[in-house]
TORTIDO-238794 format. One record per residue (C-alpha): residue in three letters; z, y, x. Coordinates in steps of 0.25 Angstrom, whole numbers, plus 5000, padded with zeros to 4 digits. Layout:
ALAZYX...
This chain:
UNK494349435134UNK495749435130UNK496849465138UNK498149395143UNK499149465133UNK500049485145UNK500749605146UNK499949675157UNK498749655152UNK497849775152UNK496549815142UNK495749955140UNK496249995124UNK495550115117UNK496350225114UNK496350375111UNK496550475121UNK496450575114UNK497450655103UNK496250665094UNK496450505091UNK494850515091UNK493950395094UNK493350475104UNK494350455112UNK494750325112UNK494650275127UNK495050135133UNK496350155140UNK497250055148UNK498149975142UNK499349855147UNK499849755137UNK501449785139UNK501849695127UNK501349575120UNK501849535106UNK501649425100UNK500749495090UNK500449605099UNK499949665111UNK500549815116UNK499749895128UNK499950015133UNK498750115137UNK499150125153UNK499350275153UNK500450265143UNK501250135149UNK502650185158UNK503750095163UNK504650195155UNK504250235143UNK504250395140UNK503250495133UNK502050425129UNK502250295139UNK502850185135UNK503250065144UNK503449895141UNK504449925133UNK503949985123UNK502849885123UNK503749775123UNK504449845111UNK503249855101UNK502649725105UNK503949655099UNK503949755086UNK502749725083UNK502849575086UNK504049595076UNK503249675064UNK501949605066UNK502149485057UNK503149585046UNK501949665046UNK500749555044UNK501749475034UNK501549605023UNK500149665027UNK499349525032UNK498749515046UNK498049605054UNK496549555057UNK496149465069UNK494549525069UNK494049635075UNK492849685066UNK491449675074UNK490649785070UNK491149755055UNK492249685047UNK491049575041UNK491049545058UNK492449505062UNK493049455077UNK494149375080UNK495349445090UNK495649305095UNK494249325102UNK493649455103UNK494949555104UNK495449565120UNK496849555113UNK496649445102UNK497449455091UNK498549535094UNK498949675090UNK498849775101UNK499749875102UNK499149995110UNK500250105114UNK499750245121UNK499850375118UNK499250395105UNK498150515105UNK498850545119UNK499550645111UNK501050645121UNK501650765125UNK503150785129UNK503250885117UNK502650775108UNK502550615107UNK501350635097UNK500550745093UNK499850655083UNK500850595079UNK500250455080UNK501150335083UNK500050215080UNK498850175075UNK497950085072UNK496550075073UNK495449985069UNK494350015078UNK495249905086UNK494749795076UNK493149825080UNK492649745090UNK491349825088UNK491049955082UNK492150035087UNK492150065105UNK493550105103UNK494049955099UNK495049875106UNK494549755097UNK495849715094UNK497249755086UNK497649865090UNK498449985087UNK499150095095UNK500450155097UNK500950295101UNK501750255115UNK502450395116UNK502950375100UNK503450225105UNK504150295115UNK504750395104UNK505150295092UNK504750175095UNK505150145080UNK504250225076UNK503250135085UNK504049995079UNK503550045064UNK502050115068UNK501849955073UNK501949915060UNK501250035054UNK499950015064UNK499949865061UNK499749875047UNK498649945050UNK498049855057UNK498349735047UNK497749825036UNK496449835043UNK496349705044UNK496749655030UNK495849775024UNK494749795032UNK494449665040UNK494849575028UNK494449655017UNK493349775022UNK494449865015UNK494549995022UNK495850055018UNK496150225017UNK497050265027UNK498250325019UNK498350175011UNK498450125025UNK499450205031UNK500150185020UNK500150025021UNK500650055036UNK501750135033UNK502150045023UNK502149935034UNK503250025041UNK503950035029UNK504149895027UNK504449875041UNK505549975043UNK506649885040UNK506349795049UNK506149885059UNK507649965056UNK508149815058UNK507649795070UNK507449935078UNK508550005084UNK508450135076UNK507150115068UNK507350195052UNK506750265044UNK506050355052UNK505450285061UNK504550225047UNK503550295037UNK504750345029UNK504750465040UNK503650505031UNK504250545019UNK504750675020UNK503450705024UNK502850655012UNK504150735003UNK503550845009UNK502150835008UNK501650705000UNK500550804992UNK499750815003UNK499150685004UNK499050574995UNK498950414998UNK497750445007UNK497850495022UNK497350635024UNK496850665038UNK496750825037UNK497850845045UNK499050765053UNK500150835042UNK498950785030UNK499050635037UNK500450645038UNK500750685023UNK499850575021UNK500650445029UNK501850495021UNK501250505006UNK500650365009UNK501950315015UNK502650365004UNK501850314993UNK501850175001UNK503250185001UNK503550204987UNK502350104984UNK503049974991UNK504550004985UNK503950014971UNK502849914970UNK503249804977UNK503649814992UNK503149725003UNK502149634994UNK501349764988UNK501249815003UNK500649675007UNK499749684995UNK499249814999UNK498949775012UNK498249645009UNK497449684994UNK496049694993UNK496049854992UNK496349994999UNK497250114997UNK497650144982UNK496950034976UNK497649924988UNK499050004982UNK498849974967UNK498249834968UNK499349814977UNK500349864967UNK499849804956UNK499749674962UNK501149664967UNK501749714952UNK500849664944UNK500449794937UNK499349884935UNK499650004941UNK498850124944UNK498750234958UNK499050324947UNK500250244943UNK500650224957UNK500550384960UNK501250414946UNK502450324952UNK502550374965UNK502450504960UNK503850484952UNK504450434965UNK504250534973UNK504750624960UNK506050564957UNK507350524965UNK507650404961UNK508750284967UNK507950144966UNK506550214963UNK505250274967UNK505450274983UNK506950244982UNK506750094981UNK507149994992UNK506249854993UNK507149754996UNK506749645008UNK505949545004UNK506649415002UNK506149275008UNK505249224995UNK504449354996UNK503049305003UNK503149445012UNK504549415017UNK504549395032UNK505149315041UNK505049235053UNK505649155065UNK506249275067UNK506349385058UNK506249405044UNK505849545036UNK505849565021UNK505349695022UNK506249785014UNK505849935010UNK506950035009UNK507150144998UNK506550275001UNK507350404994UNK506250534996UNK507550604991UNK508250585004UNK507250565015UNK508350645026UNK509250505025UNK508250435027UNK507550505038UNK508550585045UNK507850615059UNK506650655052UNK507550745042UNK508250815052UNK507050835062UNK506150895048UNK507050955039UNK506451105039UNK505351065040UNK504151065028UNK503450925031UNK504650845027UNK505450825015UNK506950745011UNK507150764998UNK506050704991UNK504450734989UNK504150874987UNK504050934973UNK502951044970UNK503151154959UNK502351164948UNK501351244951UNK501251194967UNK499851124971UNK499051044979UNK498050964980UNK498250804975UNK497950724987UNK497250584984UNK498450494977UNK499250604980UNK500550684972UNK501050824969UNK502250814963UNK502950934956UNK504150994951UNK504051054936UNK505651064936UNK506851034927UNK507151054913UNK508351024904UNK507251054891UNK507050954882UNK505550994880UNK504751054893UNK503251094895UNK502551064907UNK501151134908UNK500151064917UNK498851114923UNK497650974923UNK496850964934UNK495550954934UNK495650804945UNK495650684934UNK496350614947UNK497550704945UNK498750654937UNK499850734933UNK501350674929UNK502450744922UNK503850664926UNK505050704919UNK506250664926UNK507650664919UNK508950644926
């Protein structure tokens, strides 16, 4: 039985309850629907509903307010990375359901925002660190006693209470990964890696951001993935384009490598029309990237071509180059260009200068400046003789130093991995 869609409304949702974010303890809790969207549903577990939002309780308001973001990004959104699926899975994707029937909510995206991994203090908004996710036990209708049977993903209420940007740009974040489950797994039975996913949703932010610094009072930079990139100055050799789940600081490491690569990837290869054929191409991970690449270019590039180039980015300094290139908006004779009634959005990326990350993220700059974890002035450079281990499509970059000669030696040790490529640049000023 479906219900009403009236704000009011009430249903049992499956949560956790526990900082651990393990199955075992997701429990049904109460919820009330305080928003409805026209694409959306937004509820609120009971015990984390106030008429005034503070801490980790939000009120109608801050309902209201995601329920008409998301009702403003859904359709940016699907118009680059397709639909999200209509079927919930019954037991298997060969045995598929129609929401219009079988989901208590229809079709609409549910919003769900509580406490994530009851992790509040007055010291701390997160301990995890979490402000969304989604989760696709929701599409089972059978085989998971955990699922909601429906689209669902949740929100962290104490971060909306925080920076609700923040919240505005992990809306589009969460909904690419509900799109992507759809378009890979239920269309396609393609089950993606995790770090090539994150990466696709980060990417989602990073289109969207101009939009949303035209329209949010005090949304920049910082409230986008590009609040990554010191980290990956920093510390990019410590993962590669894969997600590493050894610790919080290795998963982190990894967002930012991806993010970074993603980043690079879009304003060199072909902007908005390589994400959307990322998203919707018959592949996964590495091979989705290069079949994406080469499809948009017409070429016949390799990973190995991909990694020597962004290898050389994240090298050299240069104006109108490597990450330092802005993508202009799309114009109307582009088949991604948006518009509607009401709005129209050409999806425009902004230069990104590695060199210089302290203009661009002030806030984060003056908050880490002594700190080791972040890094301005462009990706770190080992010596010669540092080293550690290559993470999977990973890079160690190093510095061998200057020369005025006109004849110089270089002696390099060969490693015994034939998956290890070695690159000399000479770079002349």
């Amino acid at each position: 039985t479906q219900i009403d869609g009236i704000v009011g409304d009430t249903m049992s949702i499956y949560i956790d309850t526990e900082s651990t974010l393990s199955t075992a303890y997701y429990k049904a809790q109460d919820a009330t629907l305080r928003a409805v969207g026209t694409y959306c549903y937004v509820w609120v577990i009971d015990d984390y509903y106030s008429t005034t939002a503070s801490g980790a309780k939000v009120d109608s308001t801050v309902a209201e307010n995601v329920a008409a973001q998301f009702d403003a990004v859904y359709p940016m959104v699907c118009n680059v990375f397709g639909k999200e699926s209509n079927y919930l899975l019954n037991g298997s994707r060969s045995s598929k359901l129609p929401m219009s029937s079988y989901s208590t909510t229809g079709t609409k995206v549910n919003i769900v925002l509580y406490d994530i991994a009851a992790d509040y203090s007055s010291e701390s908004t997160s301990s995890t660190g979490i402000a969304g996710y989604f989760y696709s036990k929701d599409y089972y209708y059978s085989g998971s006693s955990i699922s909601n049977k429906g689209k669902y993903f949740y929100v962290d209420s104490a971060y909306a209470n925080e920076d609700i940007n923040d919240i505005y740009s992990t809306l589009a974040h969460e909904f690419q990964h509900m799109i992507h489950f759809g378009v890979k797994y239920i269309e396609q039975g393609i089950s993606s890696g995790t770090g090539y996913n994150e990466m696709l949703s980060m990417l989602c932010e990073d289109m969207m951001e101009s939009y949303f610094e035209d329209t949010l009072d005090g949304f920049d930079e910082e409230a986008s993935p590009m609040n990554r990139l010191p980290w990956f100055n920093a510390l990019y050799y410590y993962s590669g384009l894969e997600y590493r789940e050894d610790s919080t600081a290795y998963a982190l490491c990894s967002y930012a490598t991806n993010y970074a690569f993603g980043a690079w990837l879009l304003r060199n290869y072909g902007g908005i029309p390589l994400l959307a054929a990322m998203s919707a191409n018959a592949y996964k991970d590495t091979d989705s990237i290069v079949a994406a690449v080469n499809s948009i270019n017409g070429t016949s590039l390799t990973m190995t071509d991909l990694l020597l180039a962004f290898a050389q980015a994240c090298l050299f300094e240069e104006a109108d180059s490597g990450f330092n290139i802005s993508v202009d908006a799309l114009t109307s004779s582009s088949s991604y260009y948006y518009s509607s009634d009401s709005s129209t959005y050409g999806y425009p990326l902004e230069a990104i200068d590695l060199w210089d990350l302290e203009t661009l993220l002030p806030s984060t700059a003056a908050t880490y400046t002594n700190s080791s974890y972040y890094k301005y002035d462009g990706p770190d450079l080992l010596h010669s003789n540092e080293y550690i281990e290559v993470r999977p499509y990973g890079i160690l970059l190093h510095d061998l130093g200057t020369t005025t000669a006109s004849t110089v030696t270089l002696t390099l040790s060969t490693s015994s991995s034939s998956s290890l490529k070695t690159y000399v640049y000479i770079y002349s000023d």
